[in-house]
C-alpha positions in Angstrom: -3.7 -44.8 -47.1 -4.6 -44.7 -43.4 -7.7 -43.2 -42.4 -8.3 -39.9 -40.8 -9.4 -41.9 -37.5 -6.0 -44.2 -37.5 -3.8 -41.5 -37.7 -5.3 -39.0 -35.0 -5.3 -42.0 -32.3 -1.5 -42.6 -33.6 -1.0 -38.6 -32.8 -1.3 -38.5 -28.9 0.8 -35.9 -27.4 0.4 -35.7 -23.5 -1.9 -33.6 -23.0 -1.1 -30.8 -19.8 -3.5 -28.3 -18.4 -2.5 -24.2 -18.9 -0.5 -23.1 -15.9 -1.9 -19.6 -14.7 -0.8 -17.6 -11.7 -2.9 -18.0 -8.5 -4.1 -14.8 -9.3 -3.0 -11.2 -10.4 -3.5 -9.9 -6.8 -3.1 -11.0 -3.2 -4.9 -9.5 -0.3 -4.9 -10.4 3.5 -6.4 -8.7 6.7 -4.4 -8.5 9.3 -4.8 -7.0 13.0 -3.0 -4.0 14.7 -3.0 -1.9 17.0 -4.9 0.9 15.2 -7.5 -2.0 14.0 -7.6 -4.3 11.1 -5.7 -3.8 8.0 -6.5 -4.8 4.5 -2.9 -5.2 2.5 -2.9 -6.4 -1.0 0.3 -7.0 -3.6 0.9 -8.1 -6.9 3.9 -9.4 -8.2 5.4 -5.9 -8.6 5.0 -5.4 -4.9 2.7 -3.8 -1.8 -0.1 -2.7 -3.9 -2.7 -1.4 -0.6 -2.0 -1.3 3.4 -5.8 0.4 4.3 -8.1 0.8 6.4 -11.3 0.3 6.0 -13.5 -2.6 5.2 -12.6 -5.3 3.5 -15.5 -6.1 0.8 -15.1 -1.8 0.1 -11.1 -1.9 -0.1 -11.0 -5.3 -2.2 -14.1 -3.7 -4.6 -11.4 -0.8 -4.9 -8.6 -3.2 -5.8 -10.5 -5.3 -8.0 -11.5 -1.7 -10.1 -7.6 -0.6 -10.4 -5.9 -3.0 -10.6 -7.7 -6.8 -11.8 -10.4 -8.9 -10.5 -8.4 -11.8 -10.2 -7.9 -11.0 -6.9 -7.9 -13.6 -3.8 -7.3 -14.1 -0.3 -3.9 -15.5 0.0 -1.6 -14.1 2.9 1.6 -15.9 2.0 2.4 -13.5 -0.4 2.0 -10.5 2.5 4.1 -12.7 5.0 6.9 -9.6 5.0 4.6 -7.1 5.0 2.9 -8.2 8.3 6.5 -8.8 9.7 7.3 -5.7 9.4 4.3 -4.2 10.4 4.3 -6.3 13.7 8.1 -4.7 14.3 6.6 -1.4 14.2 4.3 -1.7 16.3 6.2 -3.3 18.6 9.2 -0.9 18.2 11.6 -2.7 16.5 11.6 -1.2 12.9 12.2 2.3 12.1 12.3 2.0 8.3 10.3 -0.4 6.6 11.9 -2.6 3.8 9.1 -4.0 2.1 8.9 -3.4 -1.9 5.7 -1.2 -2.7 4.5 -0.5 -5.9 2.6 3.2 -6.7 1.8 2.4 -10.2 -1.4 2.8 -9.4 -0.7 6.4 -8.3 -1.3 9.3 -10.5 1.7 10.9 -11.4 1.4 14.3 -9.1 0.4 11.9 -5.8 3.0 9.1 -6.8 5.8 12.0 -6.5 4.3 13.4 -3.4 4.2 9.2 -1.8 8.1 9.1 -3.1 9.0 12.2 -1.4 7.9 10.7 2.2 11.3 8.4 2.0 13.2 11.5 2.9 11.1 11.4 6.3 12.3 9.8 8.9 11.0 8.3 11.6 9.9 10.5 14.7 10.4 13.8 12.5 7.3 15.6 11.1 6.9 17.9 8.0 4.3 20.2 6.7 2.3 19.9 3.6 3.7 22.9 2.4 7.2 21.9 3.0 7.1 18.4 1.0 5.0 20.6 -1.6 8.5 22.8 -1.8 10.5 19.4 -1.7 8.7 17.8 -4.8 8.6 21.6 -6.4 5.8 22.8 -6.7 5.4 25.5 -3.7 1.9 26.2 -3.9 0.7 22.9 -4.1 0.1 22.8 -0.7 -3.4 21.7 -0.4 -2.9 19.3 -3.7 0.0 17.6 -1.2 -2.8 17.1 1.2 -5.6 15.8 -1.6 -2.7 13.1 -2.9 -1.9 12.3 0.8 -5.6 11.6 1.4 -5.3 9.0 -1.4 -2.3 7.3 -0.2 -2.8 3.1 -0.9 -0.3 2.5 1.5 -0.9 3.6 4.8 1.6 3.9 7.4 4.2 1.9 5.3 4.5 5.0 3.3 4.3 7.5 6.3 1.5 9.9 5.6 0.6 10.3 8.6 4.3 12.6 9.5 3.1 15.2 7.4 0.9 18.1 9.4 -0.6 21.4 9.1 2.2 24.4 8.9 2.2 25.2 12.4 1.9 21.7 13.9 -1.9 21.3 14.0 -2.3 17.4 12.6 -4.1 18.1 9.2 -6.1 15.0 8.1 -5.6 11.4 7.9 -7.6 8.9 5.9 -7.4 6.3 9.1 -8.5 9.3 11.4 -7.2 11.9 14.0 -6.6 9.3 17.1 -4.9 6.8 14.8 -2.9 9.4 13.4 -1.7 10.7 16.7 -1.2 7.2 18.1 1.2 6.8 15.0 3.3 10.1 15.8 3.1 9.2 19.4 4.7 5.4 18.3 7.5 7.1 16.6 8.1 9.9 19.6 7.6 12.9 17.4 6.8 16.0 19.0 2.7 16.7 18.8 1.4 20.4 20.0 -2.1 18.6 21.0 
């Protein structure tokens, strides 16, 4: 009988490393008009378009989503494109597959309902509470809004006080208006 040594040297399969994905998460900055941009997706889609710092908004992402996160734009190559075609003009309706998973239920309804939208029109926060049913959710529209991942990608910033006054917006007042003012909507400053 062979010994134990003889036949374990005779058994030599190639060994190969484990293939793992790059990571769970991809994240870039990228500039704009309105300042830097963090944007972050997974394989699902656009996971974060924010302002904000980076080392805060990545801390964020690493909490809710997985800490196998890491600094790899090719994976947010359409998502700049686009953003550099609104800014410039040239895109009305972004295209880019986003994923609100992260979204509790309530605010990922209230995200959804901004596809009905459009560019250059406004609505209220008591309107798109009506639209996702729930009429006196008015101020919870506004709380889910503030808490939007996806800034100007999923437009946020069209929705305003009844009345036309501008409301909030997690990016701030000027960037807000410089938004509304991109798309031509009608502002009562």
């Amino acid at each position: 009988m062979q010994s134990l040594e003889k036949r374990l040297t005779a058994f030599s399969p190639e060994v190969r490393p484990p293939i793992f994905p790059e990571t769970d998460v991809s994240y870039a900055v990228t500039e704009s008009p309105v300042g830097p941009l963090v944007l972050a997706a997974t394989d699902a889609g656009l996971v974060t378009c924010a302002y904000g710092n980076e080392a805060e908004v990545t801390e964020r992402i690493a909490k809710a989503i997985s800490p196998r996160l890491l600094r790899s734009p090719g994976r947010l190559e359409e998502a700049r494109r686009e953003l550099d075609a609104y800014f410039e003009g040239r895109l009305r309706k972004f295209s880019v597959r986003v994923d609100l998973s992260c979204a509790a239920p309530f605010g990922r309804a209230v995200l959804e309902s901004l596809e009905q939208v459009p560019y250059g029109a406004t609505t209220s926060y008591a309107s798109l509470a009506r639209r996702i049913g729930n009429s006196n959710a008015a101020r919870a529209v506004g709380g889910a809004l503030g808490r939007n991942p996806i800034c100007i990608i999923v437009p946020c910033h069209r929705v305003l006080r009844t009345g036309g006054d501008l409301g909030g917006y997690a990016g701030g007042l000027p960037i807000k208006r410089a938004l509304l003012r991109l798309e031509g909507a009608a502002l009562f400053d």
